[in-house]
C-alpha positions as CSV (number, residue, x, y, z in Angstrom):
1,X,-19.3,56.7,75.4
2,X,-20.3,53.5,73.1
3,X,-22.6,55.2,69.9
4,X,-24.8,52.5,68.7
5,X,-24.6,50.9,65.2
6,X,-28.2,50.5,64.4
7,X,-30.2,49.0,61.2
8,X,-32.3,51.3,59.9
9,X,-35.4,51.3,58.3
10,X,-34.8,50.2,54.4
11,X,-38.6,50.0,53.2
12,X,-41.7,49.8,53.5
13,X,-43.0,46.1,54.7
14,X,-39.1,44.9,55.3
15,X,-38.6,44.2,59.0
16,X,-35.1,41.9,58.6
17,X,-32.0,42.2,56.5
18,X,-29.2,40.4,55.9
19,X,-25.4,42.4,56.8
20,X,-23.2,42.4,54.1
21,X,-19.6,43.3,54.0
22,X,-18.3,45.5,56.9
23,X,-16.3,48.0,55.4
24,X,-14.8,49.3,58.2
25,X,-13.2,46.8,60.8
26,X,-12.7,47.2,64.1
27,X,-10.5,49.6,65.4
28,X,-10.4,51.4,62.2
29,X,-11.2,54.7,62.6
30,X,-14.6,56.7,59.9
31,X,-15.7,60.3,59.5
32,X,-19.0,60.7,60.4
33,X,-21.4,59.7,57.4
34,X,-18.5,57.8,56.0
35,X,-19.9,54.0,54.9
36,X,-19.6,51.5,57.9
37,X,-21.5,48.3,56.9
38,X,-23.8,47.1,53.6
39,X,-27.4,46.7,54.5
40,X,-29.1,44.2,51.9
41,X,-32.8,43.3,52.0
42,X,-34.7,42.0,49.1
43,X,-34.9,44.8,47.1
44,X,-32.0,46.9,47.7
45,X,-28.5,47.3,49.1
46,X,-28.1,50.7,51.7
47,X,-24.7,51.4,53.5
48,X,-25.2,52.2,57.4
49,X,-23.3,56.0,57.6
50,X,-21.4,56.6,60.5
51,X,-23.5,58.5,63.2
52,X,-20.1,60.0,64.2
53,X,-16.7,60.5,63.4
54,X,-14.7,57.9,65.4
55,X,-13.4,54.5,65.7
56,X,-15.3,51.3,65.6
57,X,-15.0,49.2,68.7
58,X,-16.6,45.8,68.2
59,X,-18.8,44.0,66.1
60,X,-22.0,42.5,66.7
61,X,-23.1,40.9,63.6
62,X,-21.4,38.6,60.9
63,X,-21.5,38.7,56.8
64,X,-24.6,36.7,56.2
65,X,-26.1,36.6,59.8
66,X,-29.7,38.7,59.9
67,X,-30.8,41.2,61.7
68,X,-34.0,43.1,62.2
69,X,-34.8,46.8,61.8
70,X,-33.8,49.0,64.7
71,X,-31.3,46.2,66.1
72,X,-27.6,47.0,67.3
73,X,-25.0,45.2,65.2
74,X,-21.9,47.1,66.3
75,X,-20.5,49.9,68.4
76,X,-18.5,52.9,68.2
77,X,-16.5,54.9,70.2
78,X,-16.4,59.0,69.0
79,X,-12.9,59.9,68.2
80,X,-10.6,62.2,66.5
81,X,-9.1,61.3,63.3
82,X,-5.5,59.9,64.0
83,X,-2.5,61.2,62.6
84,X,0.1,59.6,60.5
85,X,2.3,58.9,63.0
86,X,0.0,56.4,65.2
87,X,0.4,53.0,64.4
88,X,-2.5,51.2,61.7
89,X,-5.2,49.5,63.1
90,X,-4.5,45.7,63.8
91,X,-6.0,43.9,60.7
92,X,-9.6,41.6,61.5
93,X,-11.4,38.9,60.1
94,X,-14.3,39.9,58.6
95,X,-17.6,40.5,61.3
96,X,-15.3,38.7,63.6
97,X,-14.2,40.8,66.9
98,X,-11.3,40.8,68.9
99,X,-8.8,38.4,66.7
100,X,-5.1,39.1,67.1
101,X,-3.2,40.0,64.5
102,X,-0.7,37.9,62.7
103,X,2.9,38.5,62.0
104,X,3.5,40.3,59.2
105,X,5.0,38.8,56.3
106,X,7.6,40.0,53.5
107,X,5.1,39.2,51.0
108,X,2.1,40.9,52.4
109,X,0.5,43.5,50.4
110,X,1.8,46.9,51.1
111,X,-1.1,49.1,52.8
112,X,-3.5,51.5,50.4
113,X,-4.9,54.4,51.6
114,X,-6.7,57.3,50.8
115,X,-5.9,61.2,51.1
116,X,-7.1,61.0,55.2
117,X,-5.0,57.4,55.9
118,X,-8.3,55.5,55.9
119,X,-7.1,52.2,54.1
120,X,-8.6,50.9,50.8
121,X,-8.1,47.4,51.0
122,X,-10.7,45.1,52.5
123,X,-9.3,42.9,55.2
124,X,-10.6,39.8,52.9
125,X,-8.9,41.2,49.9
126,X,-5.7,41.6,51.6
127,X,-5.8,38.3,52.6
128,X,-6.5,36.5,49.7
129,X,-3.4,39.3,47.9
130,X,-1.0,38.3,50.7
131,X,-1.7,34.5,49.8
132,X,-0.9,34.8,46.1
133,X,1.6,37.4,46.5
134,X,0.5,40.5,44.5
135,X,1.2,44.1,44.8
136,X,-2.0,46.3,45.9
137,X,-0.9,48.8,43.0
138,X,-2.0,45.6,40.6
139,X,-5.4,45.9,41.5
140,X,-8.1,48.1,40.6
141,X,-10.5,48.6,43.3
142,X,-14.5,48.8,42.4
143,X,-15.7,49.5,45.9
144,X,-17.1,52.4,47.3
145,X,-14.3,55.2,47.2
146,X,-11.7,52.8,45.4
147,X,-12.1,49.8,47.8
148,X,-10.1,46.7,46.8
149,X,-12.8,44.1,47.4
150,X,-12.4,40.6,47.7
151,X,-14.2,39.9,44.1
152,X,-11.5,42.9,42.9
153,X,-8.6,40.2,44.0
154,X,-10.3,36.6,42.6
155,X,-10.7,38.6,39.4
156,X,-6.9,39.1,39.2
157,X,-6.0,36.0,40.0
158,X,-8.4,34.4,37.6
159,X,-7.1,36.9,34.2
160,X,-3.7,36.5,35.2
161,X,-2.8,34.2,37.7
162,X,-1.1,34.7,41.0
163,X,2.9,36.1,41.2
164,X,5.6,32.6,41.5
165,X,6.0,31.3,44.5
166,X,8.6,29.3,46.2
167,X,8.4,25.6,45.2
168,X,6.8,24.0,48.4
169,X,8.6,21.1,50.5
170,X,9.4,18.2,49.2
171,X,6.8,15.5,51.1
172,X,6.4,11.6,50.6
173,X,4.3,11.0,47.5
174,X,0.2,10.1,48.8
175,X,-1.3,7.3,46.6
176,X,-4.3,8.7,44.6
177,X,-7.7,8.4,45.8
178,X,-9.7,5.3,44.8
179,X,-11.9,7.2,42.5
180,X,-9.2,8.4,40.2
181,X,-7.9,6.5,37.4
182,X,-3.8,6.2,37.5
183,X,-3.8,6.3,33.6
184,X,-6.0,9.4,33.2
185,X,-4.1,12.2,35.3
186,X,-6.4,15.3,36.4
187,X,-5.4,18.8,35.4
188,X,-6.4,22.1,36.5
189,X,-8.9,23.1,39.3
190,X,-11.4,21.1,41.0
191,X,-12.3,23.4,43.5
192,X,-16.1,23.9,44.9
193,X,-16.9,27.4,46.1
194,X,-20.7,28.0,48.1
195,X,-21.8,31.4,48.4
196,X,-24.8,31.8,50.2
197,X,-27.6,33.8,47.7
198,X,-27.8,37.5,48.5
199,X,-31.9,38.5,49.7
200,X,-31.9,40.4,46.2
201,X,-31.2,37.1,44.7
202,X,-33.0,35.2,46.7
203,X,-36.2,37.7,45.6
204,X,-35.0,37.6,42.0
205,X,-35.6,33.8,41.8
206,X,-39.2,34.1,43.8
207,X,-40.4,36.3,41.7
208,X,-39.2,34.8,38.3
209,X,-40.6,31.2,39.5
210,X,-44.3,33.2,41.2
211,X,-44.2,34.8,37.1
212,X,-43.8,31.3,35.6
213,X,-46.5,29.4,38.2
214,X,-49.2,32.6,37.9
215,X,-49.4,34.3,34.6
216,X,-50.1,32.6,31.2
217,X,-46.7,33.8,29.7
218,X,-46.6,33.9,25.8
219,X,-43.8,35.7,23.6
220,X,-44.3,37.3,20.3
221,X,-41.4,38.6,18.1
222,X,-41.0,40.7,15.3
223,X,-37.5,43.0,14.4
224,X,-37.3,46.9,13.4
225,X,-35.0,48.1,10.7
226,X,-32.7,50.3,13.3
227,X,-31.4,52.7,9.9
228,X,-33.5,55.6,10.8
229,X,-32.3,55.7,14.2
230,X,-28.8,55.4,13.7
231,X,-28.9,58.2,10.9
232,X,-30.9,60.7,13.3
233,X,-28.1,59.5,16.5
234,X,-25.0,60.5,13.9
235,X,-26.6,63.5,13.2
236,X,-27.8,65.2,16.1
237,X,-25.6,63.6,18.5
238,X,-23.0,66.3,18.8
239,X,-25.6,69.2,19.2
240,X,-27.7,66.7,21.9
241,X,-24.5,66.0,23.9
242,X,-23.6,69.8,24.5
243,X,-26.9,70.9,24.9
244,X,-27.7,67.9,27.5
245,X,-24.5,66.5,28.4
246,X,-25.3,63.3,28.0
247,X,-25.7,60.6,24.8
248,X,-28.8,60.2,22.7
249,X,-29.1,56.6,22.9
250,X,-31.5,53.9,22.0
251,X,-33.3,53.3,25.3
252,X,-35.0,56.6,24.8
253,X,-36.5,56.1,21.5
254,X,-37.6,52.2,22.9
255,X,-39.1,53.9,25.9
256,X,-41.2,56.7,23.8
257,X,-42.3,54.3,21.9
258,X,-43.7,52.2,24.3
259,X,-45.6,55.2,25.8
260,X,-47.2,55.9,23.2
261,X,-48.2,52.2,22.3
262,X,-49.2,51.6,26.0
263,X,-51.6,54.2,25.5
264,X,-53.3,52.7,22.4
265,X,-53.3,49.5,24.2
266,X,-53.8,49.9,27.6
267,X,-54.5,46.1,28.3
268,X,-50.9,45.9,28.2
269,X,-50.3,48.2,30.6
270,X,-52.8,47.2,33.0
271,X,-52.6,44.6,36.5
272,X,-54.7,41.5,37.6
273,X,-55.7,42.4,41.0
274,X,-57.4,39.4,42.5
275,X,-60.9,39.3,40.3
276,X,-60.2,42.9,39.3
277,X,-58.0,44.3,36.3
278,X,-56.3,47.7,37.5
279,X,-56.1,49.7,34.5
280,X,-53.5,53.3,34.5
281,X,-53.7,56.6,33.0
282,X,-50.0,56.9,33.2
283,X,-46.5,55.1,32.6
284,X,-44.3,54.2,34.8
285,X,-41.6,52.3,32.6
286,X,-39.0,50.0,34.6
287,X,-35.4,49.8,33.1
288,X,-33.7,46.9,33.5
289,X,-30.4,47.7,34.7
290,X,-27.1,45.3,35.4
291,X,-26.1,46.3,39.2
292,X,-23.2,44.7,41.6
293,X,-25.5,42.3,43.2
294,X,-28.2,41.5,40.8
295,X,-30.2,43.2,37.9
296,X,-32.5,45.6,39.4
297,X,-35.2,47.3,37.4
298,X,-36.0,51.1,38.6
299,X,-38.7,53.1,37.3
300,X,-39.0,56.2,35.3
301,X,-42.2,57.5,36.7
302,X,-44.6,59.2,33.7
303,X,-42.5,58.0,31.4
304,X,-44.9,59.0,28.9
305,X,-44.4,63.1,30.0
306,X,-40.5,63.0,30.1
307,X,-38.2,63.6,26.7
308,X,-35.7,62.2,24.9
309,X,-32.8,64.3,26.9
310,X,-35.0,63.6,30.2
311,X,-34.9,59.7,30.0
312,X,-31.5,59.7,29.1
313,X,-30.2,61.3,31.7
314,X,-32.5,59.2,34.1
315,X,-31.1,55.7,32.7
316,X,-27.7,57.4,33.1
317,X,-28.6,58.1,36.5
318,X,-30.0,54.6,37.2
319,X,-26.8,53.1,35.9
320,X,-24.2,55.0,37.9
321,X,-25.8,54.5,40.8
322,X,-26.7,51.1,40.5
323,X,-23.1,49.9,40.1
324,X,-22.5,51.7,43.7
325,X,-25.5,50.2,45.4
326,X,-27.5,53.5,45.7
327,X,-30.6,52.7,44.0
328,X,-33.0,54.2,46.4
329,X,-36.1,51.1,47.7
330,X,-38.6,54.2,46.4
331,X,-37.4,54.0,43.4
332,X,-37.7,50.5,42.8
333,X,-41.2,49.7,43.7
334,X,-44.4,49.9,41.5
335,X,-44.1,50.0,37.6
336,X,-47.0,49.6,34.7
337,X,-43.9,48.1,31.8
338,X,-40.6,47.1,31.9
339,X,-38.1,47.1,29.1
340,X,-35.0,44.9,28.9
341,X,-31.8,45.5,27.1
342,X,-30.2,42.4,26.1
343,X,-28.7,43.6,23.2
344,X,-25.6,45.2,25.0
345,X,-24.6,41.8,26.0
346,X,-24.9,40.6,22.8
347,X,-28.1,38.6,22.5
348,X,-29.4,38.3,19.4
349,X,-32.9,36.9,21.1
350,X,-34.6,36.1,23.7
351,X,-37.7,35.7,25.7
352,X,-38.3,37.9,28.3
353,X,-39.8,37.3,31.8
354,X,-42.5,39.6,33.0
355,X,-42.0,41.4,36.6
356,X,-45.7,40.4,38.2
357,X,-47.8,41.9,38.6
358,X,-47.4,43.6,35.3
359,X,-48.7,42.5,32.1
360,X,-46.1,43.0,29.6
361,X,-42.1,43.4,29.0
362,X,-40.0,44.2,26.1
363,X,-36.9,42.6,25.1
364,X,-34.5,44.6,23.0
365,X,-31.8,42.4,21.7
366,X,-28.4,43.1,19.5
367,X,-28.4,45.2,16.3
368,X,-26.9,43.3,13.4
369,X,-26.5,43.9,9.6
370,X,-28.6,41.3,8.1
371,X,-30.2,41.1,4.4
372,X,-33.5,41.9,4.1
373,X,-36.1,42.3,1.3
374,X,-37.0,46.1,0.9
375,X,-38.9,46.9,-2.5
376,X,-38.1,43.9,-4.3
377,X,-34.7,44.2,-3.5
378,X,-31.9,42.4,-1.0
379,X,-30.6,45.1,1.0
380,X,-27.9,44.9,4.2
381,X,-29.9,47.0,7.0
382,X,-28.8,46.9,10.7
383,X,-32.1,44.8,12.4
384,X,-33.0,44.0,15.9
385,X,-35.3,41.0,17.2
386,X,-38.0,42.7,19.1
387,X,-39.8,40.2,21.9
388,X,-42.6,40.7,23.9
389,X,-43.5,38.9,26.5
390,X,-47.4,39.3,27.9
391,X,-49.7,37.7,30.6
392,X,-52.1,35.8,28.2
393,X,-54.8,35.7,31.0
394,X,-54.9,39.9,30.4
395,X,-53.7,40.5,27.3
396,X,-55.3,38.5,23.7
397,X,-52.8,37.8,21.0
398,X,-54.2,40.2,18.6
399,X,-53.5,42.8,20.9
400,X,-49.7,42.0,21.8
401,X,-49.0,41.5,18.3
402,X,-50.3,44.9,17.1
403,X,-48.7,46.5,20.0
404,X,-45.3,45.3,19.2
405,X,-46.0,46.2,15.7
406,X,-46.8,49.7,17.0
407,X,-43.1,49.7,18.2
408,X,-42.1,48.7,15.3
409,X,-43.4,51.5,13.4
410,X,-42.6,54.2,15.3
411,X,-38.7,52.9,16.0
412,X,-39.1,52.7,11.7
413,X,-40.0,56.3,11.8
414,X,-38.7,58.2,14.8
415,X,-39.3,61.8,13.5
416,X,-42.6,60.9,15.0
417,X,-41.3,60.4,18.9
418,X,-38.2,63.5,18.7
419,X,-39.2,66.3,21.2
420,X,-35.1,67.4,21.0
């Protein structure tokens, strides 16, 4: 009996998504909650779990085609999990259904499978491994459960090029197009790749351009003196990490800081709401975080209750599961702040965008030794650039500037925000 592939509801307000990559093709055979099929909307990306162990039989939507909540994009037939013996599942194009398989080659990748035969390697990937001629052990897979992915393979290729091949045919020399010059030969690629923008993207871009076109956006700057910080970290870290198990970082003492300066300035932490300015008694602080598709920013909900071990472990949370797609919608939505971490890529500064309709983001950037004046002295301290970005309309410029000095302070002197 044919089990129904359905999309589920992914949030509140989204009635259409767009289906990402299948993971499991046609004919291959998936335990029952196992991941079928990537499910992106605008805010997040959900995998479909299997409704039941078995195989699945055909395909009803492509990579890139929509579909709306509570529609059938593919089938399943309920099965037993097949042995080693019985022969692998023909190989498929991806969302594509019933395409016959092509001879096998001697140069194409070697199957890669996990401890119950299911194979690793995305029919995409192989493809794309078979054409350059590189060994599946090569590759290290970043997908769900060690999934080579297609990305995986163009990564390889582009740090170290493809395996020899065989010198092609010799063919009668073409004469070069009329826009290139005989005396000035072209080297290297020339290739042109379009990738249709992901609905996270596509979202990402709205709402940068909506911050740019609504708010009066103004930065201020200023930098902490990070010494304090990094003596307290070297001290304590050992005795935080085993009674925690996880590291005292930065973030934290970013995050307490703005709580408590969010609180003496709640203009900052307050919303334009139409003619109406929605001020809170709490703080939710978003976290910027780096994910596979796109930076997404979840919140740590009363931010300004949790401790130093708590947000840690949240961020930590946030960042694991934001690399495997499994930030929950939920978890996503609403926010009174947002802090953004530059500095681990390196930026030494920056201006920050605001995520409407809040009022306000940080921008942490890089810590570097710089000299610096400190009682009529030049001294080498580690410094960061601090930037905050505000909605002018809400927030006045005295205020922003004292509230980023009130960072300032307490990052200066962080006995004042340890609850260890």
């Amino acid at each position: 009996m044919a089990v129904e592939l359905i999309v589920p509801e992914v949030g509140e307000s989204i009635t259409e998504v767009e289906i990402g990559q299948w993971l499991v093709g046609e004919g291959e055979f998936i335990k029952e909650d196992g991941p079928v099929v990537e499910i992106e909307s605008d805010k997040a990306t959900v995998e479909l779990p299997a409704p039941v162990s078995g195989n699945v039989t055909q395909i009803l939507k492509r990579p890139g085609e929509t579909a709306a909540v509570g529609e059938v994009i593919g089938y399943m037939e309920e099965a037993e999990a097949p042995t080693e013996k019985e022969a692998p599942a023909a190989p498929r194009s991806e969302g594509t259904a019933n395409v016959s398989p092509e001879p096998a080659s001697s140069s194409e990748a070697p199957p890669k499978t996990d401890g119950n035969g299911q194979e690793l390697i995305m029919p995409a990937a192989k493809r794309l491994m078979t054409e350059h001629s590189i060994e599946a052990g090569a590759i290290t897979g970043t997908g769900r459960g060690g999934r080579i992915l297609k990305e995986d393979v163009q990564k390889y290729i582009d740090e170290h090029g493809s395996a020899p091949q065989a010198p092609p045919a010799q063919s009668p020399p073409q004469p070069p197009p009329e826009s290139a010059s005989p005396t000035t030969p072209q080297t290297g690629s020339r290739e042109q790749t379009a990738v249709r923008m992901s609905p996270m993207r596509r979202t990402i871009a709205s709402r940068l351009v909506e911050a740019q076109q609504t708010a009066a956006l103004l930065t201020t700057f200023n930098e902490a003196d990070m010494t304090a910080i990094k003596t307290i970290r070297a001290d304590v870290q050992e005795e935080f990490q085993e009674r925690h198990g996880v590291k005292l970082g930065f973030m934290s003492f970013f995050v307490k800081a703005c709580t408590h300066a969010l609180q003496r300035f709640p203009q900052v932490n307050a919303q334009i709401h139409g003619e109406e300015i929605v001020y809170f008694d709490y703080c939710d602080i978003g976290i910027a975080v780096g994910a596979g598709k796109g930076l997404v920013v979840p919140v740590l909900r009363n931010a300004e209750n949790m401790t130093l071990a708590e947000i840690e472990k949240a961020i930590a949370d946030f960042a694991a599961r934001a690399q495997q797609n499994k930030i929950g919608i939920e978890e996503l939505q609403g926010g009174t702040f947002t802090i953004s971490n530059g500095g681990v890529y390196g930026s030494m500064l920056s201006t920050p965008i605001i995520n409407p309709p809040q009022s306000g983001v940080l921008g942490m950037h890089a810590i570097q030794d710089r000299p610096v004046a400190l009682n009529g002295e030049v001294v080498i301290r580690p410094m960061m650039y601090l930037a905050l970005t505000y909605d002018h309309r809400l927030v006045d410029g005295r205020e922003a500037v004292t509230f980023l000095k009130e960072i300032k302070e307490r990052i200066e002197k962080p006995a004042l925000l340890l609850d260890l």
